[in-house]
FIPAMAR-797578 format. One line per 4 residues: for each residue x, y, z of C-alpha. Coordinates in nm, 4 decimals. Each point is the difference from the previous one (the first is absolute). Layout:
% residues N
X/Y/Z | ...
//
This chain:
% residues 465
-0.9509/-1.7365/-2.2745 | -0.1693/0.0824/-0.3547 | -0.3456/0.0801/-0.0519 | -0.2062/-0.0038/-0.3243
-0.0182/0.3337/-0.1509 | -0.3954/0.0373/-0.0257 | -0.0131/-0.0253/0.3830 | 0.3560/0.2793/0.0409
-0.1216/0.2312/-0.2610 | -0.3767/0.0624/0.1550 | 0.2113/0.1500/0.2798 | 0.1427/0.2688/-0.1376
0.3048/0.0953/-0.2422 | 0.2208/-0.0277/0.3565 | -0.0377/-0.3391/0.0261 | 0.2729/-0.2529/-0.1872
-0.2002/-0.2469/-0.2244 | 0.2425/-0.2815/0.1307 | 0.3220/-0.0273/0.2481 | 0.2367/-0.2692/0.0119
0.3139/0.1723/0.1315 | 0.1581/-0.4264/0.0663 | -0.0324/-0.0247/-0.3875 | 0.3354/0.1763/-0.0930
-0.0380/0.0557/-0.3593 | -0.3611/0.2403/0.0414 | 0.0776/0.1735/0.3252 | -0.0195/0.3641/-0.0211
0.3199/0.0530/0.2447 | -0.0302/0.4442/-0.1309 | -0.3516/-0.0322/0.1491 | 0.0819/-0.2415/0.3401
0.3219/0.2672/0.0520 | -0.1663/0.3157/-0.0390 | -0.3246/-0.1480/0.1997 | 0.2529/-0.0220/0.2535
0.2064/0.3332/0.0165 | -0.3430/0.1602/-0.0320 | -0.1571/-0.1840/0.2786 | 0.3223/0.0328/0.2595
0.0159/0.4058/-0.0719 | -0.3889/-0.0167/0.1609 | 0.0982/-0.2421/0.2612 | 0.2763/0.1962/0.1248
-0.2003/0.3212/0.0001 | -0.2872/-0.2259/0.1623 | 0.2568/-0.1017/0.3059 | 0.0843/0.3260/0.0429
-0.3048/0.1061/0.0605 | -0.0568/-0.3060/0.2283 | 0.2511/0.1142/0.2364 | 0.0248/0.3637/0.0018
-0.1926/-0.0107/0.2864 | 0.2938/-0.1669/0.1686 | 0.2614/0.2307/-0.0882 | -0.2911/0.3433/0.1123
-0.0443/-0.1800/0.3283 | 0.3212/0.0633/0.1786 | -0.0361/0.3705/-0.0777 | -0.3540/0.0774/0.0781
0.0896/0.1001/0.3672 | 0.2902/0.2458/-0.1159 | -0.2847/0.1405/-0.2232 | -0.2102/0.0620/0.3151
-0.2784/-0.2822/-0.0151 | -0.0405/-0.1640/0.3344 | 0.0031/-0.3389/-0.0557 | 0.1561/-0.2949/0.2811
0.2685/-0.2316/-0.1359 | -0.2627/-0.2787/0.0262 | -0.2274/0.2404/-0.2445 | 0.3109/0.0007/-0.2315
0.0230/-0.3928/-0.0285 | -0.3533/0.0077/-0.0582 | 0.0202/0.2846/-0.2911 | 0.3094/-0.2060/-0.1651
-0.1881/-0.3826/0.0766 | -0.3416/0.1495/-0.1780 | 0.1418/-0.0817/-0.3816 | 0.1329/-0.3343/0.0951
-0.3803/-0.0527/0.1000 | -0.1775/0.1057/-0.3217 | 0.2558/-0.0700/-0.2675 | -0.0323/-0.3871/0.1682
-0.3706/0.0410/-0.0010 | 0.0254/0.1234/-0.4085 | 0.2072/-0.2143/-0.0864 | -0.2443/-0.2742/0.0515
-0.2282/0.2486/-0.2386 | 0.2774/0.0515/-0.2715 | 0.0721/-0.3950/-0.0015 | -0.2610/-0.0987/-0.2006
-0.0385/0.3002/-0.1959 | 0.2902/-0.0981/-0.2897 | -0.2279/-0.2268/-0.1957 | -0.2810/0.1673/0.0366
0.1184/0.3846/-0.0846 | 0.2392/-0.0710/-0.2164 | 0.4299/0.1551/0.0472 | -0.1228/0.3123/-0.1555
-0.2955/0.1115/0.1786 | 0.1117/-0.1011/0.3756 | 0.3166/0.1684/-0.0511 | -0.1054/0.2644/-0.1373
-0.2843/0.0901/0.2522 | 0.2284/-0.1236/0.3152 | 0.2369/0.2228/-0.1294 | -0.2716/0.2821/-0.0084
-0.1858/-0.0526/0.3531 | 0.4141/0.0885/0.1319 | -0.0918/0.3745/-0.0414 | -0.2751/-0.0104/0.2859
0.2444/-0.0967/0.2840 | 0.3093/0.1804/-0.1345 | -0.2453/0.3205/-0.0535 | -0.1758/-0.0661/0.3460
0.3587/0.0047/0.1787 | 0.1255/0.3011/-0.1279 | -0.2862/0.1737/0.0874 | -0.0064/-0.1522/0.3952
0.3641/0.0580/0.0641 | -0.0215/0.3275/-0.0265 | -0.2842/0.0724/0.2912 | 0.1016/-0.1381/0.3540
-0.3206/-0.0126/0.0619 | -0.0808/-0.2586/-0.2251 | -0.2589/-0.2287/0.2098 | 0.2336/-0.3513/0.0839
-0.2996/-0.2110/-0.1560 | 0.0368/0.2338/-0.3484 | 0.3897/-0.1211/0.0553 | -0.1227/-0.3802/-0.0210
-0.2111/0.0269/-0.2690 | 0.2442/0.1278/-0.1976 | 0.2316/-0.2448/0.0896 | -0.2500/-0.2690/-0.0192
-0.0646/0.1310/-0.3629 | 0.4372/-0.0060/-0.1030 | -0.1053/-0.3835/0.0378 | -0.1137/0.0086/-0.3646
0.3927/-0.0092/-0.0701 | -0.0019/-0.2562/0.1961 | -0.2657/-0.2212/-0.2062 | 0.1192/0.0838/-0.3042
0.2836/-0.2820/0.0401 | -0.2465/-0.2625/0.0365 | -0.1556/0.1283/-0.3728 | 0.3087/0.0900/-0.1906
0.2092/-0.2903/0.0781 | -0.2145/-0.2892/-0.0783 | -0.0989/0.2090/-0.3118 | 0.3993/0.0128/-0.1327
0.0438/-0.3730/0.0976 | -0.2401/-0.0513/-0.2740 | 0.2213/0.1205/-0.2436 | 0.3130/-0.1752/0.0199
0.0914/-0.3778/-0.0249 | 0.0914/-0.1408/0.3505 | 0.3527/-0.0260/-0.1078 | 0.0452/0.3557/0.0377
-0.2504/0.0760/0.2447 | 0.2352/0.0112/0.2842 | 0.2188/0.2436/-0.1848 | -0.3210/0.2172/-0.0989
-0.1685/-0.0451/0.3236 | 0.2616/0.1419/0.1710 | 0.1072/0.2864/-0.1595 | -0.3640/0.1180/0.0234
-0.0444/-0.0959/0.3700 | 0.3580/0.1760/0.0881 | -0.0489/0.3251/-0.1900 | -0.3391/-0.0007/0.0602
0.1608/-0.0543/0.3869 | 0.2269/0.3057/-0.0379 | -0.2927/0.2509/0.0169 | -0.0026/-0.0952/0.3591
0.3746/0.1443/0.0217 | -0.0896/0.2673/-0.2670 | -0.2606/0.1758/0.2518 | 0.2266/-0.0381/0.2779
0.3189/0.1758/-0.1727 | -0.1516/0.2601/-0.1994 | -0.2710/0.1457/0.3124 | 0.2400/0.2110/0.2078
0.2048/0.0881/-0.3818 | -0.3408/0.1369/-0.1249 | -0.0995/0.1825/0.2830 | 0.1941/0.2898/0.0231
-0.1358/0.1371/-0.2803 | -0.2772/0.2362/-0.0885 | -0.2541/-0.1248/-0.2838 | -0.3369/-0.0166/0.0993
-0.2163/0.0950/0.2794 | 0.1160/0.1594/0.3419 | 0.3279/-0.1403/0.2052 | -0.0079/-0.1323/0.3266
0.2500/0.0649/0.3438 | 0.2068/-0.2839/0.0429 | 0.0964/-0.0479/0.3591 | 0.2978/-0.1954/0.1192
0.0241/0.0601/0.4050 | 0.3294/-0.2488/0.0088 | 0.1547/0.2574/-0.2060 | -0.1775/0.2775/0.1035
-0.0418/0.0833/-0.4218 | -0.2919/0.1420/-0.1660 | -0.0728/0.0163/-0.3491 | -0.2207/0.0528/-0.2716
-0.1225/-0.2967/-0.2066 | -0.2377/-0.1264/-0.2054 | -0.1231/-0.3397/0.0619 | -0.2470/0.0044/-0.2616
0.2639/-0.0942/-0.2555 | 0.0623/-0.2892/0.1065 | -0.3539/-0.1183/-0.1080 | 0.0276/0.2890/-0.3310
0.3338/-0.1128/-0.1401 | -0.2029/-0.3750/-0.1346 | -0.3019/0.1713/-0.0925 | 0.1226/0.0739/-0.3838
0.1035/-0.3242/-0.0516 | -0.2826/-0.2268/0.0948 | -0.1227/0.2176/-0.2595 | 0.2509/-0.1148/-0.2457
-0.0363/-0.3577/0.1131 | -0.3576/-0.0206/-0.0649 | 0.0250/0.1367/-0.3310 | 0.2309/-0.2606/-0.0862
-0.1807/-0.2391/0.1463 | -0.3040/0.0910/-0.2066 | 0.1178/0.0633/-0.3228 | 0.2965/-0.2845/-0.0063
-0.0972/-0.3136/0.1761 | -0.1808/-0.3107/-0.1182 | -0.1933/-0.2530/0.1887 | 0.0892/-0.3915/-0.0156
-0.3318/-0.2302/-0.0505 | 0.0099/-0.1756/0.3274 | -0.3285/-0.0026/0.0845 | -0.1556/-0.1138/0.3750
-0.2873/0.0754/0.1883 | 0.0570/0.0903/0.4063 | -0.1494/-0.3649/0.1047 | 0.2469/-0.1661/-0.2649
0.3063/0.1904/0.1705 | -0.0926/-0.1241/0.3309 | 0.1245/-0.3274/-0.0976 | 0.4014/0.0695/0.1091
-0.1704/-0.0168/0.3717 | -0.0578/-0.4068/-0.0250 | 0.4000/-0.0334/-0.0250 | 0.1919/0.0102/0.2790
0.2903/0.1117/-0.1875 | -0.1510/0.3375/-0.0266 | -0.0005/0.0015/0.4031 | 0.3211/-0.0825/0.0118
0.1245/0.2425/-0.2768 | -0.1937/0.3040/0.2238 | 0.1754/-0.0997/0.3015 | 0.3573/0.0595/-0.1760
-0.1220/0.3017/-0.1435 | -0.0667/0.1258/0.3484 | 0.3223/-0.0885/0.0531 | 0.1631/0.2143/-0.2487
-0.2477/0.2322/-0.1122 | -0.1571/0.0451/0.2967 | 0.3188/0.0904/0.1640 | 0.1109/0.2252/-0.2818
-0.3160/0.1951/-0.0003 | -0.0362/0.0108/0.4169 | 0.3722/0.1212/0.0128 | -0.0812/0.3034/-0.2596
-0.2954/0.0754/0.1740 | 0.1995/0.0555/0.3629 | 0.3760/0.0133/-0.0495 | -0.0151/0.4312/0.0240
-0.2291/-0.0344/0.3146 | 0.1796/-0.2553/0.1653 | 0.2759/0.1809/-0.0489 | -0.0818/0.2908/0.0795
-0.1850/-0.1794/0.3425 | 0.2777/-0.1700/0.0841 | 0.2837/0.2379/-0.0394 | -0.1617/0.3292/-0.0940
-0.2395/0.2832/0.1265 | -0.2503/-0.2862/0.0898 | 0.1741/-0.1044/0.2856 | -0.0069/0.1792/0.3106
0.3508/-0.1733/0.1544 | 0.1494/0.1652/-0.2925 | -0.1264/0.3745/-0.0121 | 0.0403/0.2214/0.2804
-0.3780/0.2349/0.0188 | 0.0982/0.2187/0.2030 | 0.3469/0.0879/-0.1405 | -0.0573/0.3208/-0.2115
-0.0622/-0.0927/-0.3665 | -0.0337/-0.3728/0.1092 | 0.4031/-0.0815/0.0476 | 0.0974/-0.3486/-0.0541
0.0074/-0.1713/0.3644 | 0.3042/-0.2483/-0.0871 | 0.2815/0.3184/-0.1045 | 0.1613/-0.0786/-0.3225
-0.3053/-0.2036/-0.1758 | -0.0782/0.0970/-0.3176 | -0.3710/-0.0556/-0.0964 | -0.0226/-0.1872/-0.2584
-0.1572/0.1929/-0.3281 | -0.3031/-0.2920/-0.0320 | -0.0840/0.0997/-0.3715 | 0.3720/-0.0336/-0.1171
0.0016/-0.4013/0.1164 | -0.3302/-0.1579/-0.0153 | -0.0460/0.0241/-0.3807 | 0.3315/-0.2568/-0.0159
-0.2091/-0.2666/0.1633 | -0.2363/-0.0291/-0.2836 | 0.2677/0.1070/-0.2884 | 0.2085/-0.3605/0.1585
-0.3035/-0.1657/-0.0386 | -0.1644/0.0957/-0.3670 | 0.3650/-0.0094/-0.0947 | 0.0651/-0.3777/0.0798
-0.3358/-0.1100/-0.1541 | 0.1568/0.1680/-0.2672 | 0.3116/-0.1628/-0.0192 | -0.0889/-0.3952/0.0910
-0.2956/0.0199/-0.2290 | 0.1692/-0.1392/-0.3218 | 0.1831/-0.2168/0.2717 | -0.2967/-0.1879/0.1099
-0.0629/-0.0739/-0.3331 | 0.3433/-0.1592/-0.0726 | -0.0041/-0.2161/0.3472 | -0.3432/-0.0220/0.1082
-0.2218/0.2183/0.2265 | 0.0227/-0.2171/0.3492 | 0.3688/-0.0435/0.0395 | 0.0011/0.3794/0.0072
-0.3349/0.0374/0.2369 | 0.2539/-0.2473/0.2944 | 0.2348/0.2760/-0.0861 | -0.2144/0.2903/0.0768
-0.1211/-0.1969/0.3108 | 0.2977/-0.0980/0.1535 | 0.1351/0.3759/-0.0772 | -0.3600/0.1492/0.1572
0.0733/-0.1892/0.3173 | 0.3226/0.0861/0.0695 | -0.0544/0.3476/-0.0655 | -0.2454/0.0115/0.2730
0.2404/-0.1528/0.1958 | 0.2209/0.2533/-0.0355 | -0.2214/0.2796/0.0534 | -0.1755/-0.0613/0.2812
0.2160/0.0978/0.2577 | 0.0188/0.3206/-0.1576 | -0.3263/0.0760/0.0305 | 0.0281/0.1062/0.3879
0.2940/0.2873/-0.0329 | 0.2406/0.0260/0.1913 | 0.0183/0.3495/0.2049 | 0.3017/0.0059/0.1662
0.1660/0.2185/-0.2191 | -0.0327/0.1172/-0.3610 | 0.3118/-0.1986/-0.1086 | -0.2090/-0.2783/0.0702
-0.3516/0.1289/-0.0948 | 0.1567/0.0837/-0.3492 | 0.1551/-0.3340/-0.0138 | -0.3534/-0.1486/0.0967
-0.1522/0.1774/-0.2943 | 0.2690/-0.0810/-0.2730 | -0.0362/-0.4111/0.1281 | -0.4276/0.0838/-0.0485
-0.0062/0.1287/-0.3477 | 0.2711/-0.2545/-0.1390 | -0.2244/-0.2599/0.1143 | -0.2993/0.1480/-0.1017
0.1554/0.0424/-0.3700 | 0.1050/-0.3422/0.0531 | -0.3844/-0.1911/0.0545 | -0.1059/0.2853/-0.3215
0.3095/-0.2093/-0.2021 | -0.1443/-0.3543/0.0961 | -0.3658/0.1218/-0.0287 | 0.0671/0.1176/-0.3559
0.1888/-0.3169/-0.1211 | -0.3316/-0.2174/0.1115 | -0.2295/0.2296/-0.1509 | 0.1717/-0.0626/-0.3203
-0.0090/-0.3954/0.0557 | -0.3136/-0.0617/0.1150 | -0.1321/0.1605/-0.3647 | 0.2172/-0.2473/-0.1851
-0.1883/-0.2728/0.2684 | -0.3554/0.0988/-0.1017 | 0.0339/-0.0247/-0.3767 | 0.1499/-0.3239/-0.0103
-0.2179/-0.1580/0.2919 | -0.3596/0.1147/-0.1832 | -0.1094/0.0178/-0.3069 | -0.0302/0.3216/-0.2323
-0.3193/0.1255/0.1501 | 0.0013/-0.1221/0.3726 | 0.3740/0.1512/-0.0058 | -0.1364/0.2990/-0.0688
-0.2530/-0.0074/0.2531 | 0.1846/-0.1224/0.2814 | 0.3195/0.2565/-0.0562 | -0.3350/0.1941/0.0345
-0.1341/-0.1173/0.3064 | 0.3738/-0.0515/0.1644 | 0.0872/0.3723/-0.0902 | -0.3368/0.1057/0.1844
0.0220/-0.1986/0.3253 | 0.4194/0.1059/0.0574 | -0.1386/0.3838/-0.0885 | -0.1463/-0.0248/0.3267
0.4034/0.0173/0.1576 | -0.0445/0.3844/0.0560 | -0.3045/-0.0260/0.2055 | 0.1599/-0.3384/0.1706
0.2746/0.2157/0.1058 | -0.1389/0.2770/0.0960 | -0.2790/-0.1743/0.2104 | 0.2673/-0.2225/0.1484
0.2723/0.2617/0.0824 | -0.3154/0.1854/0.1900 | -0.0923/-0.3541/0.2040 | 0.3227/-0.1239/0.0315
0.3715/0.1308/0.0941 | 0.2074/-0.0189/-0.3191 | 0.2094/-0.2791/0.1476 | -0.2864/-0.2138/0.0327
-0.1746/0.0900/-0.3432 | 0.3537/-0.1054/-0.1866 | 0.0590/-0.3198/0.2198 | -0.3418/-0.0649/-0.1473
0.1031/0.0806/-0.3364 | 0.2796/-0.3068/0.0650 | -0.2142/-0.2743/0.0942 | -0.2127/0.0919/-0.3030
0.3029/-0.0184/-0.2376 | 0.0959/-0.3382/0.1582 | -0.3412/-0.1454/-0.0860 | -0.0089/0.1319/-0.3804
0.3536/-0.1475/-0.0590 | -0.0939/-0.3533/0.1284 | -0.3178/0.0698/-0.2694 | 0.1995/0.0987/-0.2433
0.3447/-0.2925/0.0623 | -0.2666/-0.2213/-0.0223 | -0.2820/0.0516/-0.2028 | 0.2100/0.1902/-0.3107
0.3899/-0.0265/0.0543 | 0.1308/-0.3479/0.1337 | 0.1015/-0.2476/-0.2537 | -0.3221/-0.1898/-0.0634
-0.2398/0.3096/0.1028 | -0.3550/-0.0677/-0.1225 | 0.0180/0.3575/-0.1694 | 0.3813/0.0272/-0.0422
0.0224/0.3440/-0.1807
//
């Protein structure tokens, strides 16, 4: 992990002349610890800005723009698409930018989709393609996990990585809550620009808002973060050119590492992505057993159902799952990272279970439609719970499966592929009906935990981590 310091200091002042965060006695733990709170504030800001496209989408018709429910999945699928896609970009960017310049330019490029939303949500005529781009373009967010995780791996020993891993992956993961709780808090009020008519036929409720804010209210600090960024980060001396990196592709461990991450990751980020418009498609305005057209103001058809308010629940989902990444982080390092991945697994499957046969509602009455409801969000919050406890894991896997730099490079390349989970879901909850796309979802959990019993967790495992 050192380098001489002729070849670190004709890169700049950023760059560390040498790094050995395993040698105890010289490792800069101020540096690896701020490096770390500096780089989660910009990831969390970065996944917000990833997925505020999924918690705009559910609203966009009650602002008047005239877009089908498949349109919808399509709008909130787009960033799964391109924040997989740049991921692959951001990968191999750590060694060769440097922790201070891709953070701090990431952190930047957020303004042009946060700016580019606020402006669109306002005009109902937006053109639907304008709508992709700009979701295509909240997919920097997106990438910027594949660049600032491998780049903080760098700076702690692997005994702590897990610890340090996590704590950046599930903060960094709470932005995804963060957009969904605080869009319908910050749009009631008037700041900037013109307000829009929200329109809730269920209800038969109209009100002024301004949806802009929900872009707005992270605009001043991605500032903040990139001045930080800029004037407080250093860069470690790894040093790899884009052929070098592709070396992690030659192991199959790497393959079977992505194919857990799917698992978890994949899930977690798919979930986020879709939880408000399944939701709101199963047991809300989007389905037509539920709401009564030609009843005046759009009465309930099933007397006595409440419709559920879709922005009060869906940001749990996400806050379940950053929060157990969280909390089994320092866990994983303590008892290892694949006892924990059978955990989230076996939990991931059963929760499925569970759901499933709440994802056809029962309309006999609204005793039992609310019922229905209650049964899907507990086991929604219940596969967020599992998916969160493996995305913790699986980072403790990586570092002590690969060495400094491949780590790096495949919680890179692992991170990019499972960033695809949004678009995965949203394509697949257009082809299929959910109850196929999550019985799906179980035979691909089965397979990873046979990968991961025996490859990385049964006593004698070739990789036992």
């Amino acid at each position: 992990m050192s380098t001489p310091a002729p070849a670190a200091s004709r890169r700049g002042k950023e760059w560390l002349d040498s790094w050995n965060p395993e040698d105890e006695a010289s490792w800069n733990k101020g540096l690896a610890w701020r490096t770390l709170w500096i780089t989660t504030f910009a990831l969390t800001l970065a996944f917000s800005t990833w997925f505020l496209a999924s918690a705009l989408a559910p609203i966009l018709t009650n602002l008047g723009f005239d877009l089908s429910k498949e349109q919808l999945y399509w709008l909130t699928a787009m960033p799964g698409l391109a924040g997989g896609t740049l991921r692959l970009v951001w990968m191999v960017l750590p060694p060769l930018m440097g922790t201070r310049k891709l953070v701090t330019l990431t952190t930047a490029l957020l303004l042009l989709p946060l700016l580019g939303w606020a402006q669109a949500v306002g005009n109902p005529d937006t053109p639907y393609w304008w709508l992709l781009f700009l979701a295509a373009l909240a997919g920097i967010g997106g990438g910027a996990f594949s660049g600032f995780m491998p780049s903080t791996s760098y700076f702690f020993p692997r005994s702590k990585q897990g610890t340090a891993l996590g704590l950046q992956a599930g903060i960094g993961n709470f932005g995804v809550s963060l957009v969904q709780f605080l869009t319908p808090l910050v749009v009631g009020v008037s700041v900037i620009g013109a307000s829009q008519i929200f329109v809730d036929k269920a209800k038969g409720v109209e009100k002024e808002v301004w949806y802009q804010n929900a872009a707005l209210v992270y605009v001043p600090f991605v500032v903040i973060a990139a001045i930080l960024a800029w004037t407080m980060l250093k860069s470690v001396p790894v040093t790899a050119n884009i052929r070098q990196q592709l070396d992690i592709f030659g192991n199959a461990d790497t393959w079977y590492m992505t194919m857990l991450y799917i698992m978890t990751f994949g899930t977690f980020a798919g979930l986020s992505a879709q939880f408000g418009l399944l939701l709101k498609n199963l047991y809300g305005a989007g389905n037509p057993d539920i709401v009564e057209g030609a009843a005046p103001g759009g009465a309930l058809l099933i007397e006595g159902y409440t419709l559920p308010v879709v922005a009060s629940i869906v940001f749990l989902g996400p806050l379940v799952g950053a929060g157990a990444r969280v909390v089994f982080s320092p866990l994983t390092d303590r008892f290892g990272g694949a006892p924990w991945t059978m955990v989230s697994g076996i939990g991931i499957i059963a929760s499925i279970v569970y759901t499933i046969p709440f994802l056809t509602p029962d309309l006999s009455s609204a005793e039992a439609l609310t019922s229905d409801r209650d049964h899907f969000v507990w086991g929604m919050l219940a596969i967020f719970l599992f998916a969160g406890i493996g995305n913790a894991s699986t980072f403790k896997q990586m570092p002590m499966i690969f060495e400094r730099r491949q780590a790096g490079g495949v919680i890179g390349w692992t991170a990019a592929i499972a960033a695809y989970g949004p678009f995965f879901f949203g394509v697949g909850l257009t082809i299929f009906a959910p109850q196929v796309f999550f019985g799906i979802g179980i035979a691909f959990a089965v397979v990873c935990l046979i990968i991961n019993w025996v490859r990385y967790a049964r006593p004698g495992a070739p990789k036992k981590c």
